[in-house]
VEXFI-93364 format. One record per residue (C-alpha): residue number from 0; x, y, z. Coordinates in Angstrom, 2 decimals. Example, Ala and Ser with C-alpha at 12.3 -4.5 7.8 and 13.67 -1.06 7.14 Angstrom:
2
num = 0	x = 12.30	y = -4.50	z = 7.80
num = 1	x = 13.67	y = -1.06	z = 7.14
This chain:
255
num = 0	x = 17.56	y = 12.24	z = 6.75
num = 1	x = 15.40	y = 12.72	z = 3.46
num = 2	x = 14.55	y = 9.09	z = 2.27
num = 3	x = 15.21	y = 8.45	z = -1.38
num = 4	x = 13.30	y = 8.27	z = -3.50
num = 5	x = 13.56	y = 4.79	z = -4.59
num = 6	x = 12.52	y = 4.02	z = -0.72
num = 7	x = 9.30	y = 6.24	z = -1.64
num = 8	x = 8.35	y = 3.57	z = -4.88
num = 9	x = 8.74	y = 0.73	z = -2.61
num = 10	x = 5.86	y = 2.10	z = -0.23
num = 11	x = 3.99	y = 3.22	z = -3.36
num = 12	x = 4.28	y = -0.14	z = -4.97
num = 13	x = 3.15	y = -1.90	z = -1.89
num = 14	x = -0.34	y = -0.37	z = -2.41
num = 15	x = -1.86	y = -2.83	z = -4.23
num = 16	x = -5.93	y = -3.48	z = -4.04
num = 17	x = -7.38	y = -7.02	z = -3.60
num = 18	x = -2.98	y = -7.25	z = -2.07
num = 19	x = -3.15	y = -4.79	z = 0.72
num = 20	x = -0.36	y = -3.41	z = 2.72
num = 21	x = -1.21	y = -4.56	z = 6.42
num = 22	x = -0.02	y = -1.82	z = 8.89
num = 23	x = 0.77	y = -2.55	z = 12.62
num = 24	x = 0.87	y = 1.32	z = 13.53
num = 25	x = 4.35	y = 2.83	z = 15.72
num = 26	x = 4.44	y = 5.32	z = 18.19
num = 27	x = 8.47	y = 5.16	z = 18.58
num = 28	x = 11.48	y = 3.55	z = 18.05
num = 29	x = 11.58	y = 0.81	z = 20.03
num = 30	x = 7.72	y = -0.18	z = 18.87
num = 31	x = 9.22	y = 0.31	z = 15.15
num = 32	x = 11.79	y = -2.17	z = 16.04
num = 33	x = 9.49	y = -4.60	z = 17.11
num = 34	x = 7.14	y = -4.47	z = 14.18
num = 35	x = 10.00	y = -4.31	z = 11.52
num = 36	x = 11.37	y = -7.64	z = 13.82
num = 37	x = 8.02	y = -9.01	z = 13.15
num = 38	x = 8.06	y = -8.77	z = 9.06
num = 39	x = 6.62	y = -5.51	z = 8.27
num = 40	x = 7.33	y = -4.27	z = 4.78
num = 41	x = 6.55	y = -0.79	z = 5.65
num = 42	x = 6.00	y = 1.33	z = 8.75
num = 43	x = 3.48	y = 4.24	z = 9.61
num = 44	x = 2.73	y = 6.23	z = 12.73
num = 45	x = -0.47	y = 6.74	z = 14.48
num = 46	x = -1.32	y = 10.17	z = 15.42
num = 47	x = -3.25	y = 9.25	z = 18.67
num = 48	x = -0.34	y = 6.87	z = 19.99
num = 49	x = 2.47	y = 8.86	z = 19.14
num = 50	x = 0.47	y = 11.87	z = 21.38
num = 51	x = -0.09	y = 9.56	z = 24.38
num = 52	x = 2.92	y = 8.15	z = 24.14
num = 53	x = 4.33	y = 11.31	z = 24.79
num = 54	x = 1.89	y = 12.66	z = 27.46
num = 55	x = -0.70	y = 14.89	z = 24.76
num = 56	x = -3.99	y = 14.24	z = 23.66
num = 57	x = -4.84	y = 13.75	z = 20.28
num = 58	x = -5.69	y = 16.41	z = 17.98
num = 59	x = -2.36	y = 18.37	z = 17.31
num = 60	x = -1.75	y = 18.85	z = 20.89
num = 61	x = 1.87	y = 17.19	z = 20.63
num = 62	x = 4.10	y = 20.31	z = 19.00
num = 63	x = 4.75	y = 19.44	z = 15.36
num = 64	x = 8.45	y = 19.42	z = 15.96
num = 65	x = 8.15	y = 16.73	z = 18.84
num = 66	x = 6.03	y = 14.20	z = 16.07
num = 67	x = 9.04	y = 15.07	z = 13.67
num = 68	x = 11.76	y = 14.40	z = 16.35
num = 69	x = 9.94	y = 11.04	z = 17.16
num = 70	x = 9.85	y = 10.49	z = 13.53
num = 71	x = 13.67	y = 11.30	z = 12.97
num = 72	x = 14.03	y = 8.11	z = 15.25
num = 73	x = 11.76	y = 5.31	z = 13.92
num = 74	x = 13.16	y = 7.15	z = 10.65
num = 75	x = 16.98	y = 6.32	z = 11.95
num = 76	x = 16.06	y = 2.59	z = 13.79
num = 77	x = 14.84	y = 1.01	z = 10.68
num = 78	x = 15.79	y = 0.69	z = 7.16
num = 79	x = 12.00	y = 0.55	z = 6.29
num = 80	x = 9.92	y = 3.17	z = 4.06
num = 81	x = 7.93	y = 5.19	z = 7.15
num = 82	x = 4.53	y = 6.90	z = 6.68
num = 83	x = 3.64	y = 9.84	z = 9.38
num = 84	x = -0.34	y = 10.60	z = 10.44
num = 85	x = 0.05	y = 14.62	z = 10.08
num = 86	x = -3.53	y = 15.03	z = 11.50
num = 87	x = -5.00	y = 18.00	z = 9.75
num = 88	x = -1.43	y = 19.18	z = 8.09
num = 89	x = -0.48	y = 21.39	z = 11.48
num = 90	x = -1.75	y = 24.87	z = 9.99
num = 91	x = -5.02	y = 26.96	z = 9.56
num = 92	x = -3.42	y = 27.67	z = 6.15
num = 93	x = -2.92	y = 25.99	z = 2.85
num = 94	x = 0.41	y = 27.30	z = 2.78
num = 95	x = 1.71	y = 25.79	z = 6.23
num = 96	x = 0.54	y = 22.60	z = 5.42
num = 97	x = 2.76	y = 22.43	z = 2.55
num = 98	x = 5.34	y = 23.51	z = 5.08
num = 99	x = 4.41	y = 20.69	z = 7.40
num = 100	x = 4.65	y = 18.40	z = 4.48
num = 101	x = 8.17	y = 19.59	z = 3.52
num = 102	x = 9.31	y = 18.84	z = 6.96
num = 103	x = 7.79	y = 15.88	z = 7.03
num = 104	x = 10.06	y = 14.90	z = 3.89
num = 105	x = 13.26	y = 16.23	z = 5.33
num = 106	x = 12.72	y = 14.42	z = 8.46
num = 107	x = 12.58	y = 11.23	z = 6.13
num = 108	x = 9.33	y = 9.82	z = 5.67
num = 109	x = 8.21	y = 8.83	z = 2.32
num = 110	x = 4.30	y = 9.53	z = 2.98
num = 111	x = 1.71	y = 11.01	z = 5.38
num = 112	x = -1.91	y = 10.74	z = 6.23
num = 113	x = -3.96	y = 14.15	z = 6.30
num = 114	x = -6.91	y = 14.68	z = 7.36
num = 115	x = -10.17	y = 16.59	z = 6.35
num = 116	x = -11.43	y = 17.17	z = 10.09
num = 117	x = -10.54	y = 20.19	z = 12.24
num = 118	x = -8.48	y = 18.95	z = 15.19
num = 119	x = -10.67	y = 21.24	z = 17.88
num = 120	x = -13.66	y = 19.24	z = 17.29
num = 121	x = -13.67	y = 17.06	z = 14.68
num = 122	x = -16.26	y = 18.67	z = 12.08
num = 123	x = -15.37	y = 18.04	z = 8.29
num = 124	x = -13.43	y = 21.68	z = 6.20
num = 125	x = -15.41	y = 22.65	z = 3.74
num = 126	x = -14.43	y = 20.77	z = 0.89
num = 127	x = -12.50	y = 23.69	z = -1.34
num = 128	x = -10.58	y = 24.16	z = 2.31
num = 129	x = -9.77	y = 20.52	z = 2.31
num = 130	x = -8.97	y = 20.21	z = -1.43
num = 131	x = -6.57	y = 23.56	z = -1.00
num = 132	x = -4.56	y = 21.74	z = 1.77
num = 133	x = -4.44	y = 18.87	z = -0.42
num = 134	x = -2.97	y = 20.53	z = -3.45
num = 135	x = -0.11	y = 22.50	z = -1.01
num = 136	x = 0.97	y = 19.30	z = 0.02
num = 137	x = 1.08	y = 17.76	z = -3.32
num = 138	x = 3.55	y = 20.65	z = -4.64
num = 139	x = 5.42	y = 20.86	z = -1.60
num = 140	x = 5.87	y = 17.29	z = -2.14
num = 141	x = 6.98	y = 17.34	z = -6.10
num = 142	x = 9.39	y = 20.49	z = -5.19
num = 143	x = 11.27	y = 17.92	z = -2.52
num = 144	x = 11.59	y = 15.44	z = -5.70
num = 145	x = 10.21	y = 12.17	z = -3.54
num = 146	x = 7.58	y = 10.67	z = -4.81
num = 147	x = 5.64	y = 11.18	z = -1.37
num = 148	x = 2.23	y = 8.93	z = -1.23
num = 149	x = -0.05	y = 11.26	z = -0.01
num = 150	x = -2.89	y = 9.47	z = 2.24
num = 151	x = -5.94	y = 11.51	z = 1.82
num = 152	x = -8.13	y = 11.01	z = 4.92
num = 153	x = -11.46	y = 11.49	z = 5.06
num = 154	x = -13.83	y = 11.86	z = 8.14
num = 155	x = -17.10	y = 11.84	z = 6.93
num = 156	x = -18.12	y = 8.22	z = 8.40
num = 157	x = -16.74	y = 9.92	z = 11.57
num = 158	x = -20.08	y = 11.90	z = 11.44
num = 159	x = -22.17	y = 9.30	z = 12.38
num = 160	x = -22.30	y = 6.07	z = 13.80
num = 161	x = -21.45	y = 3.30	z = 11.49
num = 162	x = -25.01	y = 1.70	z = 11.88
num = 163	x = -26.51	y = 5.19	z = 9.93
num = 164	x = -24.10	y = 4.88	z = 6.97
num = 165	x = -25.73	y = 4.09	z = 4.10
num = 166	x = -25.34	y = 4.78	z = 0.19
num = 167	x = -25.67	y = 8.54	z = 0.57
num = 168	x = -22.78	y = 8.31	z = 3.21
num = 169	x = -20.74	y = 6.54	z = 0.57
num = 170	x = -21.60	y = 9.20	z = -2.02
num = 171	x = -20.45	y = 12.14	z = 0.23
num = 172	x = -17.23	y = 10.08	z = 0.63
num = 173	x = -16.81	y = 9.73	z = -3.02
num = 174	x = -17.30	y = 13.11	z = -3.63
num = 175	x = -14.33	y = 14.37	z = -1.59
num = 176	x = -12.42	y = 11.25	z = -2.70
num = 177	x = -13.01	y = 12.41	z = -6.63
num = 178	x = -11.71	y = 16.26	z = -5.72
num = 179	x = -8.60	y = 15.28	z = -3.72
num = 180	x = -7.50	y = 13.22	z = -6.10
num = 181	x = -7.71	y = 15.77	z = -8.55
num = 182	x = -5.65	y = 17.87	z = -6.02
num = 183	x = -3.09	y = 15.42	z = -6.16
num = 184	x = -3.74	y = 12.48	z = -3.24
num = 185	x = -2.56	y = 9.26	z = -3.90
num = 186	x = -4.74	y = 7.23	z = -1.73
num = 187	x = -8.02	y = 7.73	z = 0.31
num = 188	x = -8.83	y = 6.95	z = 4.02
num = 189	x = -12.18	y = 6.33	z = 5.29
num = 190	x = -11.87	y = 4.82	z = 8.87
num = 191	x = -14.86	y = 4.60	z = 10.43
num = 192	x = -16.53	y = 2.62	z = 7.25
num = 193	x = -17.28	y = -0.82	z = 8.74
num = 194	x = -19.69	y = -2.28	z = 6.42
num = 195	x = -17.92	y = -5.02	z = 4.50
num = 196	x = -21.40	y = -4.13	z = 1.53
num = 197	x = -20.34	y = -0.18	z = 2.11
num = 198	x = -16.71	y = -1.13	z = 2.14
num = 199	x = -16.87	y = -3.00	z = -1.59
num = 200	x = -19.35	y = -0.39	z = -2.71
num = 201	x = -17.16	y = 2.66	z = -2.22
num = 202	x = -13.90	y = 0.46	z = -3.07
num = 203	x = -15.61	y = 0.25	z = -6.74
num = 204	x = -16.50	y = 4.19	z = -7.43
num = 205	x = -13.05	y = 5.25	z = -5.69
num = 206	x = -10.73	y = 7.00	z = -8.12
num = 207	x = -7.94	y = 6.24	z = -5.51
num = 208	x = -6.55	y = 3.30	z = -3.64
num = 209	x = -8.36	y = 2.40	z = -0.38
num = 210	x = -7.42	y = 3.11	z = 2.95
num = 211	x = -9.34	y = 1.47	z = 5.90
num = 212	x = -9.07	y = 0.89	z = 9.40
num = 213	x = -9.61	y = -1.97	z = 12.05
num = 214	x = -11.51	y = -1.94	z = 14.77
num = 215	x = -13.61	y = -3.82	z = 16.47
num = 216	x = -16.61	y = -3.91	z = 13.98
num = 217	x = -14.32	y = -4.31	z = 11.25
num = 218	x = -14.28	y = -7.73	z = 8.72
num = 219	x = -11.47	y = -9.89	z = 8.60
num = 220	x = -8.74	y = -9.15	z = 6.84
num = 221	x = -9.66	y = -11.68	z = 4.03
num = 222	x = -12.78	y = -10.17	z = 3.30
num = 223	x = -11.70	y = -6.54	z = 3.01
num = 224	x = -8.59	y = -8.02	z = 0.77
num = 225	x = -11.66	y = -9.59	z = -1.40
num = 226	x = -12.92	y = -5.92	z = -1.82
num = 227	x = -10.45	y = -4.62	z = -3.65
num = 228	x = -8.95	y = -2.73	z = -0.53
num = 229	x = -5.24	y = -1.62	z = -1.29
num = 230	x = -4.34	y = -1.06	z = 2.73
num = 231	x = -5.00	y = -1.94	z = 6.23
num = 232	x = -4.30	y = 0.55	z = 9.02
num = 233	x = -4.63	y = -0.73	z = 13.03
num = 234	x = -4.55	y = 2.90	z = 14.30
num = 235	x = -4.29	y = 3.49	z = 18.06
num = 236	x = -5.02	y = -0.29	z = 18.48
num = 237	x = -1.52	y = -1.78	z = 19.01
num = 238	x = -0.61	y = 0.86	z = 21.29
num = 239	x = -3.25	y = 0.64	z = 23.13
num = 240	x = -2.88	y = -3.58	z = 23.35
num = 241	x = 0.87	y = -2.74	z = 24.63
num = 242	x = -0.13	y = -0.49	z = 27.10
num = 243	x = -2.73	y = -2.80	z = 28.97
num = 244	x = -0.33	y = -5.86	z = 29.03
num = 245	x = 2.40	y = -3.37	z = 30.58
num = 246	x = -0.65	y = -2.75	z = 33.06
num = 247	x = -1.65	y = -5.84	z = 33.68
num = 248	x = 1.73	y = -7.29	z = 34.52
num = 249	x = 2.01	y = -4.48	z = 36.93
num = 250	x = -0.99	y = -4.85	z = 38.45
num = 251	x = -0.04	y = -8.86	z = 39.05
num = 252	x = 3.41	y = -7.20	z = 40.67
num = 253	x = 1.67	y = -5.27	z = 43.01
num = 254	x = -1.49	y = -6.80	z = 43.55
């Protein structure tokens, strides 16, 4: 099931800042359906939806080979390019997160978000750690011959509430954006970052393409288009909106 890798340009090419790829994250097939129905050029997973989905928490608790089976199917129900949120990589090792990665390829997905958190609690690796895991998953990546986009994300405005960010926030950010790049990412993630001033700022010193997220704080679409960002991630957000209509409309059944 190993996309091609003219499938893995398209994705690339749709990364375009000031142009941004908009993406309504899946959890399975039948959500992939829908949002490929719907005009998506491109598909992507969320790592929290796909683990309650299935019953897990987030964090890694859903076995790696249950994400890849899932994948596998939104992989087989749409002719799209599909990204896959690999949390942390799924190893305390450099070396199995290029594993993870190669997987990841074979099961047929054309790119991957991974993160520079631990799973158990959410504290940032050290940033040689993170940069190690960065570079294993860039050469497992060239060995498979796909041009996989590797979504470097980075959880330092995770560390504190968005109201405390400031320009020393953004310079910690840069820092680890300017050494995974060297290591071989293709595009940076900062959710958390709500600040449309932060947002531009940090969109300007990045060496990569810009990755945020929406939520609830976040500007419009418009705005963060205007700031040079390159794509738009909705995270656990859709899920979550599907699940409280299905409750809702059961709640009216058996009220």
């Amino acid at each position: 099931m190993t996309a091609s890798p003219a499938t893995a340009e398209t994705f690339r090419s749709l990364h375009q800042p000031g142009r941004p790829l908009v993406l309504f994250n899946v959890w399975d097939a039948g959500s992939a359906k829908a949002v490929a129905a719907a005009g998506a050029p491109a598909l992507a997973t969320g790592s929290w939806s796909v683990a309650a989905a299935n019953g897990y928490a987030d964090g890694e608790q859903i076995p790696l080979e249950a994400a890849l089976a899932n994948l596998r199917r939104i992989v087989a129900a749409t002719s799209l390019p599909v990204s896959i949120d690999l949390e942390s990589g799924y190893g305390d090792s450099a070396d199995a997160v290029g594993r993870t990665i190669a997987a990841a390829i074979e099961a047929g997905a054309v790119g991957c978000n991974l993160e520079d958190s631990v799973p158990a609690d959410g504290r940032l690796r050290p940033l040689d750690q993170a940069v190690a895991r960065i570079a294993a998953a860039r050469a497992a990546a060239t060995a498979s011959g796909i041009p996989f986009f590797i979504n470097a994300r980075s959880d330092v405005f995770f560390q504190s509430s968005a109201d405390a960010h400031d320009a020393a926030t953004v310079a910690a950010a840069l820092e680890r954006a300017n050494a995974y790049a060297a290591a071989g990412a293709d595009g940076i993630f900062v959710p958390g970052l709500v600040s449309a001033g932060l947002i531009a700022d940090f969109v300007r010193a990045s060496p990569l393409p810009v990755n945020v997220m929406i939520g609830s704080k976040s500007p419009a679409n418009a705005t963060l288009a205007a700031a040079g960002v390159a794509r738009i991630s909705h995270g656990p957000g859709p899920y979550l909106a599907a699940m409280k209509a299905v409750q809702e409309a059961a709640t009216a059944l058996y009220a």
